[in-house]
GUFINU-213245 format. One record per residue (C-alpha): z, y, x. Coordinates in steps of 0.1 Angstrom, whole numbers, plus 2048, in hexadecimal, padded with zeros to 3 digits. Each point is the difference from the previous one (the first is absolute). Layout:
<sites>
<Z=Z; Y=Y; X=X>;
...
</sites>
This chain:
<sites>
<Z=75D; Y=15D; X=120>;
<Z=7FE; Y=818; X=7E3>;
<Z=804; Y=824; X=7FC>;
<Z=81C; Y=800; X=7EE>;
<Z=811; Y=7E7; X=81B>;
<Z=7FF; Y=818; X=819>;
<Z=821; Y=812; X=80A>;
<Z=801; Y=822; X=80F>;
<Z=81D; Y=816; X=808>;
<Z=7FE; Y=823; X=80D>;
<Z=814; Y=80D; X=81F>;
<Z=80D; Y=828; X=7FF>;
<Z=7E3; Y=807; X=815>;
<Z=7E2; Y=7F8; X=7EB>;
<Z=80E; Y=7FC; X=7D7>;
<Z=7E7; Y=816; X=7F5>;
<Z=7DD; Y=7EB; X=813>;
<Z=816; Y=7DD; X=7F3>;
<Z=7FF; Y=80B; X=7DA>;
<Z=7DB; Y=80C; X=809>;
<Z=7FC; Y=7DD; X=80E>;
<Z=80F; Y=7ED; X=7E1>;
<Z=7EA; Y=810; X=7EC>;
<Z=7E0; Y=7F9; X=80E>;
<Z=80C; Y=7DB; X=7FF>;
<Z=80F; Y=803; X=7DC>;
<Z=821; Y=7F3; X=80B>;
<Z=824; Y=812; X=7FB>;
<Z=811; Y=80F; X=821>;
<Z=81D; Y=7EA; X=806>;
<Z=826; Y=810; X=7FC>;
<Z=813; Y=802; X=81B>;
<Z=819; Y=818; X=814>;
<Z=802; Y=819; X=820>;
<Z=81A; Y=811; X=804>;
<Z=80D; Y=814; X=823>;
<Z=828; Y=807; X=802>;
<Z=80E; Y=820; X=810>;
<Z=801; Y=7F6; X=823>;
<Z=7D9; Y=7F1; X=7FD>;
<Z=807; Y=7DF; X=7FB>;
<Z=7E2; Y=7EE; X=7E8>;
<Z=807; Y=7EA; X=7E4>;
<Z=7E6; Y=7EF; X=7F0>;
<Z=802; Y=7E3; X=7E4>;
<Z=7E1; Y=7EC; X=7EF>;
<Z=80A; Y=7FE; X=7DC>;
<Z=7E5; Y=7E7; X=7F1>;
<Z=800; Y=7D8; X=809>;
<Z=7E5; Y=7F9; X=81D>;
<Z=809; Y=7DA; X=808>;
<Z=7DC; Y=7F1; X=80F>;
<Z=7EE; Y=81F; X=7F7>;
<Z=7E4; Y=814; X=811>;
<Z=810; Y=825; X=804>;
<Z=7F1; Y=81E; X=810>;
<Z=817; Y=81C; X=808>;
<Z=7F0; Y=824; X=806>;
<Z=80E; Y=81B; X=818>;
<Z=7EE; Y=816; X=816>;
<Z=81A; Y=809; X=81F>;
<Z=7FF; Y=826; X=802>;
<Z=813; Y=81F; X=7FE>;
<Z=826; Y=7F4; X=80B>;
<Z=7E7; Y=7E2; X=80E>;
<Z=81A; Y=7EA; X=80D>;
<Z=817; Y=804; X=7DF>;
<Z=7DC; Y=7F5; X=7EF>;
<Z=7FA; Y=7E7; X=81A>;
<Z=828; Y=7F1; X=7FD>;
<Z=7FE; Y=7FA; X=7DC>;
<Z=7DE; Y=7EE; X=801>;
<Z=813; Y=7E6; X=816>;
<Z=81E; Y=800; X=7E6>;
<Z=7E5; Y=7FF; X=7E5>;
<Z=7F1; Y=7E1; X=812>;
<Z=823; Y=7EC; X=802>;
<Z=805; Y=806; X=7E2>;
<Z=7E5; Y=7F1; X=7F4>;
<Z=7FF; Y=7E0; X=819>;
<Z=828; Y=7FE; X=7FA>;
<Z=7F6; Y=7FD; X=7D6>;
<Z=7ED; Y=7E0; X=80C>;
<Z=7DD; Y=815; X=7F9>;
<Z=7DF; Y=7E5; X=80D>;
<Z=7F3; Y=821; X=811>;
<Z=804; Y=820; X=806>;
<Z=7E2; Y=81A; X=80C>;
<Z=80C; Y=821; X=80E>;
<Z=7E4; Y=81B; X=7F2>;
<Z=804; Y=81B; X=816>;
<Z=7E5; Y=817; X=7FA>;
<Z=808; Y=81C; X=81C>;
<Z=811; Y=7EC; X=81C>;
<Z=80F; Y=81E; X=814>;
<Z=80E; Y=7EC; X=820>;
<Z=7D6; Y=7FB; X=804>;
<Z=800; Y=81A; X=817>;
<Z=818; Y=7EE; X=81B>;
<Z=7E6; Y=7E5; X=806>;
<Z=7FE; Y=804; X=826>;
<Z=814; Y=800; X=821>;
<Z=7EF; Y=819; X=811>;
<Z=81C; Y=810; X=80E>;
<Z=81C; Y=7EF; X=815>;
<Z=822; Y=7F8; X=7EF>;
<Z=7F3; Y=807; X=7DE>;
<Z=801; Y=7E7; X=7DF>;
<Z=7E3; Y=7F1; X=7F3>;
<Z=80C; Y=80B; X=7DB>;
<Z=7E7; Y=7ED; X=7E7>;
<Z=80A; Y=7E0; X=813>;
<Z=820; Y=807; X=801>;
<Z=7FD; Y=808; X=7D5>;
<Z=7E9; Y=7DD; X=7FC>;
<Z=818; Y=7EA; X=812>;
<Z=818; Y=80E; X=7EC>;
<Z=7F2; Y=7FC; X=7DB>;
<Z=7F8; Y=7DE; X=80E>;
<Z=822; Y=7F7; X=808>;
<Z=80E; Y=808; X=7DE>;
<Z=7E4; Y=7EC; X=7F1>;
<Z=7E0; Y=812; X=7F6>;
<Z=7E1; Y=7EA; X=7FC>;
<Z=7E7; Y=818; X=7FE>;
<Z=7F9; Y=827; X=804>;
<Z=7E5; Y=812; X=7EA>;
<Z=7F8; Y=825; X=80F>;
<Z=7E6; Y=818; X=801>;
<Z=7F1; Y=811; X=820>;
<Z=811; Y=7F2; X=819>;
<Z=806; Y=81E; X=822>;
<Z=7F4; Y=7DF; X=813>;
<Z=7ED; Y=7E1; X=7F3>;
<Z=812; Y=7F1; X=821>;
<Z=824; Y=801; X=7EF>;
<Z=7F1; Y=7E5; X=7EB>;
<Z=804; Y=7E8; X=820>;
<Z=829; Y=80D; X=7FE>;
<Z=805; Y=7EA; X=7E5>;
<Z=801; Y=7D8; X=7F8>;
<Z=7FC; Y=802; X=7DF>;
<Z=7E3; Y=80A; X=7EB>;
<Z=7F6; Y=829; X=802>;
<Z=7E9; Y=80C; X=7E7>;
<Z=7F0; Y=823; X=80B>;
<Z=7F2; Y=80E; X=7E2>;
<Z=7E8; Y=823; X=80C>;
<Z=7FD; Y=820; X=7E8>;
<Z=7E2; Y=808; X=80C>;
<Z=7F0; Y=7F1; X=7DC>;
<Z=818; Y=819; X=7EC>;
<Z=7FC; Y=81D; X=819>;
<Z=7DA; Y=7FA; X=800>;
<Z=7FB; Y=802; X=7DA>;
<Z=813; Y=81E; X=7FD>;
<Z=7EB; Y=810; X=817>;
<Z=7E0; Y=7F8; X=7F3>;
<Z=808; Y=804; X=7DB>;
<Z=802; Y=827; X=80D>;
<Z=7DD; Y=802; X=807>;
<Z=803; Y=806; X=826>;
<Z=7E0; Y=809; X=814>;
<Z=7F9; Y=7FD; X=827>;
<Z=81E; Y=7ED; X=807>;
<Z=80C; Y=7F7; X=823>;
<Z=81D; Y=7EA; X=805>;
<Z=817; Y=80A; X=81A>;
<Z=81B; Y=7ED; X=811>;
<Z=822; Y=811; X=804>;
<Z=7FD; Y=7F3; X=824>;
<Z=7F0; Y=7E1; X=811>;
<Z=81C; Y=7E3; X=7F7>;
<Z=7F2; Y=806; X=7DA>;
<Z=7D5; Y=7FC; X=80B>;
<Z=800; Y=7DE; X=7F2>;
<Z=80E; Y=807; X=7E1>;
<Z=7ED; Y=823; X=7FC>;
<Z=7E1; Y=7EE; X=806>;
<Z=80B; Y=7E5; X=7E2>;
<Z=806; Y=821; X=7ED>;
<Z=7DB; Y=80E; X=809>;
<Z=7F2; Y=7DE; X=7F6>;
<Z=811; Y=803; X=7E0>;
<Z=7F0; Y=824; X=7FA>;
<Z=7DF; Y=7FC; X=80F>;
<Z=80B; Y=81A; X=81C>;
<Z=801; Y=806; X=824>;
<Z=81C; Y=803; X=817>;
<Z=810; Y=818; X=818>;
<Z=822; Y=7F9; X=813>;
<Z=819; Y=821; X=805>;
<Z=810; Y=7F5; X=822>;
<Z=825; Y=807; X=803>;
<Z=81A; Y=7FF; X=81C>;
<Z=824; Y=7FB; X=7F9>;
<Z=81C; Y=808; X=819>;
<Z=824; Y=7F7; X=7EB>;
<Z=80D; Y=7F3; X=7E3>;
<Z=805; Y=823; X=7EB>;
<Z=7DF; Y=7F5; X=7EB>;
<Z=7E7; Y=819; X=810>;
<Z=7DF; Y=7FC; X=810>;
<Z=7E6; Y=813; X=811>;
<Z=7E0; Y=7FF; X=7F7>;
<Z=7E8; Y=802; X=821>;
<Z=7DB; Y=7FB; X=7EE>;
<Z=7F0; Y=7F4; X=7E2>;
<Z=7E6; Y=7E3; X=804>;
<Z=7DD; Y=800; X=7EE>;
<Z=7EA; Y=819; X=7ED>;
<Z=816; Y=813; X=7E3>;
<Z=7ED; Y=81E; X=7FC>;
<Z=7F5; Y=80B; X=7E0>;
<Z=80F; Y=7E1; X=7F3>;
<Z=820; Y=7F9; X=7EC>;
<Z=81C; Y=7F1; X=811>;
<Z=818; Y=7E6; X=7F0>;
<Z=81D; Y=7FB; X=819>;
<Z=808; Y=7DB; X=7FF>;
<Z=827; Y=7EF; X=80B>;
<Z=819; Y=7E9; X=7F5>;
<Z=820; Y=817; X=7FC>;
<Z=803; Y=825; X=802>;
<Z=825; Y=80C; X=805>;
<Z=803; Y=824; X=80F>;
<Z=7DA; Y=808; X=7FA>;
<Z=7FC; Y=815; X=81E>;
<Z=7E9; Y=7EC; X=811>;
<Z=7ED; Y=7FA; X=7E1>;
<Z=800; Y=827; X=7FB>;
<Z=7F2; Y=803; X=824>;
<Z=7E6; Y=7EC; X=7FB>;
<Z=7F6; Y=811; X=7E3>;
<Z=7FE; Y=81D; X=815>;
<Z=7EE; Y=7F5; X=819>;
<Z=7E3; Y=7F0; X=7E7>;
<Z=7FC; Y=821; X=7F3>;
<Z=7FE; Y=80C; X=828>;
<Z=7E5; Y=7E8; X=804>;
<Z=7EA; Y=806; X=7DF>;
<Z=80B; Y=7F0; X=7E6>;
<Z=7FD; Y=80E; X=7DA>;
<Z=81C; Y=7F6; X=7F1>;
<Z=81F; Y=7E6; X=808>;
<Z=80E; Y=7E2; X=7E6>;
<Z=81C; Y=7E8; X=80F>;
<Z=805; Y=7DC; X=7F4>;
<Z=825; Y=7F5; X=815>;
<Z=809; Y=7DA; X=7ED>;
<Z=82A; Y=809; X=801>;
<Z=809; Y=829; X=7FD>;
<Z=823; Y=7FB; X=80F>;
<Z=802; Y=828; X=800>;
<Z=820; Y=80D; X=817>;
<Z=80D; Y=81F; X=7F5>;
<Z=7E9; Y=81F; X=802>;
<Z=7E5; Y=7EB; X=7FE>;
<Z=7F6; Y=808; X=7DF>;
<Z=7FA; Y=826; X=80B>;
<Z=7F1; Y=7F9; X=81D>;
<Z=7E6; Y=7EC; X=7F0>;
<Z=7F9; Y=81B; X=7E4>;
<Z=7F8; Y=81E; X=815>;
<Z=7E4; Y=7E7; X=819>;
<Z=7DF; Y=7FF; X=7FF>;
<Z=803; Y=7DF; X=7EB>;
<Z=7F0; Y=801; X=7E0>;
<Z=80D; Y=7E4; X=7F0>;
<Z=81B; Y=7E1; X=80C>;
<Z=7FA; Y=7E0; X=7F1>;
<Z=820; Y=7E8; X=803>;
<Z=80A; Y=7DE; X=7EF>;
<Z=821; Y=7FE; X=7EC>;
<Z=80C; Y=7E8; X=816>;
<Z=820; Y=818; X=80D>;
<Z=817; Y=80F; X=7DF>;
<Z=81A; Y=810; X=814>;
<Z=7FB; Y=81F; X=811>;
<Z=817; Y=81F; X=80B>;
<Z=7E5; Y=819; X=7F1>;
<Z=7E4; Y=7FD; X=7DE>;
<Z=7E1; Y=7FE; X=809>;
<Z=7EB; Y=820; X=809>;
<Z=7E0; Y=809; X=7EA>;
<Z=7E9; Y=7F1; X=817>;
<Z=80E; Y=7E1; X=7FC>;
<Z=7F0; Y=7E4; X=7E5>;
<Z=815; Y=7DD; X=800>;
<Z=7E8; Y=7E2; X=7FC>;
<Z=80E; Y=7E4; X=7F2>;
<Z=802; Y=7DF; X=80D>;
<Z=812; Y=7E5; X=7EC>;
<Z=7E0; Y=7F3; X=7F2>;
<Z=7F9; Y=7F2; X=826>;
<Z=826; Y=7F1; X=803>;
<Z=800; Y=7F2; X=7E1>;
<Z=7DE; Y=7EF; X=807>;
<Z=812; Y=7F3; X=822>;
<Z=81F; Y=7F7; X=7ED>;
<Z=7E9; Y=7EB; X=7E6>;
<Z=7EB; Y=7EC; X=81A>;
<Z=820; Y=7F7; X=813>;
<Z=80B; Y=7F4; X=7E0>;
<Z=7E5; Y=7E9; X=7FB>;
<Z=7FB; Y=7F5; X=822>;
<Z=7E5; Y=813; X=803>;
<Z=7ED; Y=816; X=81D>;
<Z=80E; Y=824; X=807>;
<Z=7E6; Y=804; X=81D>;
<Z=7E4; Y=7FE; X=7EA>;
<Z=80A; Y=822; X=7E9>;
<Z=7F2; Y=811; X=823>;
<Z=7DE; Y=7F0; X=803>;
<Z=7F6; Y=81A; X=81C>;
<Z=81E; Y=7F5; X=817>;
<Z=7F7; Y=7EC; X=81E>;
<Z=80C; Y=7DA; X=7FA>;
</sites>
């Protein structure tokens, strides 16, 4: 398939990373419509022909997550309804990752509960980036594609010139990944270890793992959303020696009050991808978006050609 072959549409969640997409690919964004009634009912409409085509729709499901998540569904019938060959959900922050567990009795197991539902309307595939849990992977019977951001996150860090770095892990379910991100930047690791007691977003930190003093620090997660535990961590490095603090988080879903929480830390700098548009505040000072549409539309290109998507992450175990 060529380039100009492929069809993309962009959901209300993500138009601004599709058009970044498109043009890495050199293809147009395809037209189509979204549009929410008074009582928060979603309408959506393809307005291009995709009979036997390839299309890829992108939404990430976040802030009003279930109205994002709802019209990714509608988006999806709507394609497979206009008698499209295939359609690829590419959800770049996949919000419901969270609920990928039943570790408490009579609770849902959420990201099942969202992959048996995009499968039911007809998804044959799901691109994302830096899945909560590589195990949500195994929710789904249809292909998953779990693209990482440590490459993006990486090179922004080390085009600053950073010296004695330490990786740390925002708390031990993120090691393995910490440790691809220290391979990635020739760095050790150190683990912050965190306990969590509810479901208001907070966690305590009870010790940092491995040698930070004199070092700098670059705080390592998939999703930041209140920052307080990422704030606490920052504060405790600088407790335990370190000279200065950098974050890398792959999705800044940033609540509200995040943003001044974050600016008066100990954190020098937060590194995020663009991979959330949508937020209820703009982003602090401290902030730098990374972009990240070069590494979807590399994904959405191999797919294309029937190519491998594992193999744009050589260091990844097979």
């Amino acid at each position: 398939m060529k380039n100009d072959e492929l069809m993309i549409f962009a959901g209300s969640g993500s138009p601004q990373l599709a058009a970044s997409i498109c043009d890495s690919l050199g293809v147009p964004l395809r037209q189509s419509i979204c549009h929410t009634f008074s009582d928060g009912n979603t309408f959506v409409q393809v307005q291009e022909n995709v009979r036997g085509r390839d299309v890829f729709v992108v939404q990430s499901t976040i802030h009003r997550a279930n109205d994002r998540f709802m019209e990714l569904l509608f988006w999806v019938d709507a394609l497979k309804r206009a008698s499209a060959a295939s359609v690829t959900a590419v959800i770049p922050y996949f919000s419901y990752g969270k609920g990928d567990k039943k570790d408490e009795p009579r609770v849902s197991i959420r990201a099942r509960v969202c992959a048996d539902a995009l499968e039911a309307v007809g998804c044959d595939r799901v691109v994302t980036m830096d899945l909560h849990s590589p195990q949500i992977q195994g929710f789904f019977r249809i292909p998953v594609d779990n693209l990482l951001g440590v490459k993006a996150l990486g090179d922004q860090v080390m085009a600053q010139g950073v010296r004695d770095l330490v990786v740390v892990a925002a708390d031990t379910g993120f090691a393995e990944e910490a440790r691809r991100f220290a391979r990635y930047l020739k760095a050790p690791v150190a683990i912050s270890v965190k306990r969590r007691l509810g479901h208001d977003e907070k966690a305590t930190v009870l010790d940092i793992i491995g040698d930070v003093e004199g070092k700098t620090a670059l705080i390592v997660d998939d999703f930041v959303i209140s920052g307080g535990t990422l704030v606490e961590d920052a504060a405790n490095l600088r407790e335990k020696g370190a000279k200065r603090v950098l974050a890398a988080v792959t999705h800044g879903v940033f609540s509200e009050g995040s943003m001044n929480r974050i600016q008066n830390s100990q954190i020098e700098r937060l590194y995020v991808t663009d991979s959330v548009e949508h937020r209820p505040e703009p982003l602090a000072a401290k902030i730098s978006e990374v972009p990240v549409a070069a590494c979807f539309a590399e994904a959405i290109r191999r797919i294309s050609q029937r190519e491998s998507v594992s193999s744009m992450f050589p260091d990844r175990p097979s």
